[in-house]
C-alpha positions in Angstrom: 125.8 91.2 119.4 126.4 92.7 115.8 128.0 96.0 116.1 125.7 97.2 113.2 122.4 96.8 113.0 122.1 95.8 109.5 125.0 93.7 109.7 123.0 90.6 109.4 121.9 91.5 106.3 125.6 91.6 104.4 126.2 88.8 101.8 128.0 86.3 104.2 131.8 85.6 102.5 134.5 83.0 102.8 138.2 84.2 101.8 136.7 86.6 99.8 134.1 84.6 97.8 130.6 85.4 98.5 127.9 82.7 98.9 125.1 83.9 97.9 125.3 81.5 94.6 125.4 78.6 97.4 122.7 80.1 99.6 119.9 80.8 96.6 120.6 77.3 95.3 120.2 76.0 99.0 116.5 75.7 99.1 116.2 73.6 96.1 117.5 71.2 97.8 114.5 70.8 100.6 112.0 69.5 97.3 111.7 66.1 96.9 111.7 64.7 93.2 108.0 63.7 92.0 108.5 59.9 92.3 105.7 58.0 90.1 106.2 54.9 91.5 107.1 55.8 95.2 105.3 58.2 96.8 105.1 59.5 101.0 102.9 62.0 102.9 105.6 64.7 102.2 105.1 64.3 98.1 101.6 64.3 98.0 101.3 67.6 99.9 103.6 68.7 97.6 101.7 67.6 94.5 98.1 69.1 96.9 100.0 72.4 97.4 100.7 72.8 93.6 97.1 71.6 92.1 95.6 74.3 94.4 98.1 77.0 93.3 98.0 76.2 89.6 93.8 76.5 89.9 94.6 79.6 91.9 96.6 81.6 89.7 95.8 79.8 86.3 92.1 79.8 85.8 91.5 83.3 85.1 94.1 83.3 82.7 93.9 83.3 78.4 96.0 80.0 77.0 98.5 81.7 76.2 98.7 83.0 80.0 98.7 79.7 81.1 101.7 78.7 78.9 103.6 80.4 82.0 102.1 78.2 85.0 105.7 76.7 85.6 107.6 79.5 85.4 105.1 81.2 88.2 105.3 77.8 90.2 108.7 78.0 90.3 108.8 81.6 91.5 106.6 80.8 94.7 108.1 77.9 95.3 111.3 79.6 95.1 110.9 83.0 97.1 109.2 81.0 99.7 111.5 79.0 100.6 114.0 81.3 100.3 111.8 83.5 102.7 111.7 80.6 104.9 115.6 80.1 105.3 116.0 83.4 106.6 114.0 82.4 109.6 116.4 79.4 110.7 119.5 80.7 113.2 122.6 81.6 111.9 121.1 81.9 108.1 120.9 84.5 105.9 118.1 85.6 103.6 118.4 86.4 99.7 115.6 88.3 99.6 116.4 91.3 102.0 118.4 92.0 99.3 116.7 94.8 97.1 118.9 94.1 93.7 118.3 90.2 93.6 114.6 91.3 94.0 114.7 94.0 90.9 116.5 90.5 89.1 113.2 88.8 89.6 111.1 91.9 89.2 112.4 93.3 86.0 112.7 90.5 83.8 109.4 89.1 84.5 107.6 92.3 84.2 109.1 93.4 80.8 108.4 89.9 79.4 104.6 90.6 80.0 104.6 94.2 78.6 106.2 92.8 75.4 103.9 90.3 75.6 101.4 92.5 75.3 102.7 95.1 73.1 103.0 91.5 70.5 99.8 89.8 70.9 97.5 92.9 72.5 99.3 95.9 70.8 95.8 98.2 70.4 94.7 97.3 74.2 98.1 98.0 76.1 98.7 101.5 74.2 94.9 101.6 74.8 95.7 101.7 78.7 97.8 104.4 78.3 94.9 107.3 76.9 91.9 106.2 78.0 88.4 106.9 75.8 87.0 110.1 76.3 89.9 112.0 77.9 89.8 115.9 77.3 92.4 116.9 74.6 94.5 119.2 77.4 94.8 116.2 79.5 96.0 114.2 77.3 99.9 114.7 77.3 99.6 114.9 81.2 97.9 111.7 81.4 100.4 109.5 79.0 103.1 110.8 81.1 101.5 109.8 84.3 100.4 106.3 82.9 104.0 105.7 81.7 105.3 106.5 84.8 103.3 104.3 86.6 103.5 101.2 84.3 107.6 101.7 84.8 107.4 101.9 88.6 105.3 98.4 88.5 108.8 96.3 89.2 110.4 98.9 91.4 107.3 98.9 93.6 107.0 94.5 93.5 110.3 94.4 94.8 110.3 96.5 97.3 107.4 95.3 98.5 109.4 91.8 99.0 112.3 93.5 100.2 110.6 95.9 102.6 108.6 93.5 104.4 111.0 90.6 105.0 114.1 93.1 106.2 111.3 94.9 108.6 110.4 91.5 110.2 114.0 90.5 110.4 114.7 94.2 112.2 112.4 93.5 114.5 113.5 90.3 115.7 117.2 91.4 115.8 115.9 94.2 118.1 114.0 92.0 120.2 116.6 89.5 120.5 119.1 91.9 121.9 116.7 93.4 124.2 116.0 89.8 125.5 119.6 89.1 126.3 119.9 92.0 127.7 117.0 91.9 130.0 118.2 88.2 131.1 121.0 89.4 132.9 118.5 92.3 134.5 114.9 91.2 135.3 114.5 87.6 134.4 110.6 87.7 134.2 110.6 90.7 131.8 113.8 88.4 129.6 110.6 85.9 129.7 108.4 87.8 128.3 110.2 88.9 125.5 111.2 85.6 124.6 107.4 84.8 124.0 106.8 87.7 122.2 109.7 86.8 120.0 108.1 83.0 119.4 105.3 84.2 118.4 107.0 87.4 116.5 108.5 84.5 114.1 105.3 82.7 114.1 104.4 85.7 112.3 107.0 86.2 110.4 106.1 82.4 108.9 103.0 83.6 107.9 104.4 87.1 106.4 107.1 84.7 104.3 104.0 82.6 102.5 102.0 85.7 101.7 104.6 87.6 100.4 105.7 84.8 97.8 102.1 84.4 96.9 101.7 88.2 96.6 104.7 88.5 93.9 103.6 86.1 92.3 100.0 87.1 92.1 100.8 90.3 91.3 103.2 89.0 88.7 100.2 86.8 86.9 98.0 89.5 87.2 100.3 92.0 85.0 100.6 88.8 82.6 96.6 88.8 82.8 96.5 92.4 81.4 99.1 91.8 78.8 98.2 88.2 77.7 
């Protein structure tokens, strides 16, 4: 039993290197290469899965929005796998980890303001005084819209980071309450045990939304900029 409760969530180290390169570049490794000539069940629900994303998030956008279908394909494919390897025993998860989501955040959500500010410079300054605001209002208002266009990546990551560390805290809890009902009342140590399969079942689900909810909210700022 970890001493600290948040112990689980420390970047896991071997003499003093830490692995976190190794771990993010881990769940790369579960996609099978598109194969042409050779295909199984496990490509073509691969192939399924991206056709109904890339109609998903693509359709609504502008052609130059859509010039960004594989970097956004890449990001769900990424953070959800990534999500999922937290889940397995004895792994740890990237994305508990509030400064690799700001990495993700950041980057991607300045490229669509300058985007914007390029190809839509009248409409995104347009967003920031909107037609027919009183004239006392007006330096209140720019403040408060520049505000909230700069918390846009603080809030998308820690959104990600929130919900996947909660789900893991909850398990760890529930875990150590299990073992320590085992030795205690063995049909309450049962019951917890179920809760906790179907806690992860959960937790499965809560992985996949999450991915697709950065990355929708990521092609929706690239829908208002683009």
């Amino acid at each position: 039993m970890n001493q600290n409760l948040f112990a689980s969530f420390n970047v896991p180290m071997i003499l003093g290197i830490p692995l976190i390169t190794l771990i993010i570049m881990f769940p790369t490794m579960l996609i099978t290469p598109p194969n042409k000539l050779l295909s199984n069940r496990l490509s073509s629900l691969q192939q399924l899965l991206i056709q109904l994303l890339l109609k998903q998030m693509m359709m609504v956008h502008s052609i130059k929005g859509r010039t960004w279908s594989l970097l956004l394909l890449a990001l769900i494919t990424f953070i959800t796998l990534t999500n999922i390897l937290g889940l397995t025993p004895y792994a740890f998860t990237p994305t508990t980890q509030l400064s690799m989501n700001m990495g993700m955040a950041i980057p991607l959500w300045m490229a669509t303001v300058l985007m914007g500010l390029r190809f839509k410079t009248k409409e995104s300054l347009a967003h920031f005084l909107p037609q027919g605001t009183p004239a006392p209002l007006i330096p209140m208002l720019i403040i408060i819209e520049t505000i909230s266009l700069f918390i846009q990546p603080i809030a998308l990551a820690v959104r990600l980071t929130a919900n996947i560390t909660a789900g893991h805290l909850l398990m760890h809890l529930l875990g150590d309450t299990a073992l320590t009902l085992s030795s205690i009342y063995l049909s309450s140590s049962v019951i917890t045990v179920i809760v906790i399969i179907l806690l992860v079942t959960l937790e499965l689900g809560v992985a996949l939304i999450q991915a697709y909810v950065f990355t929708l909210l990521v092609s929706l700022y690239l829908h208002n900029n683009s």
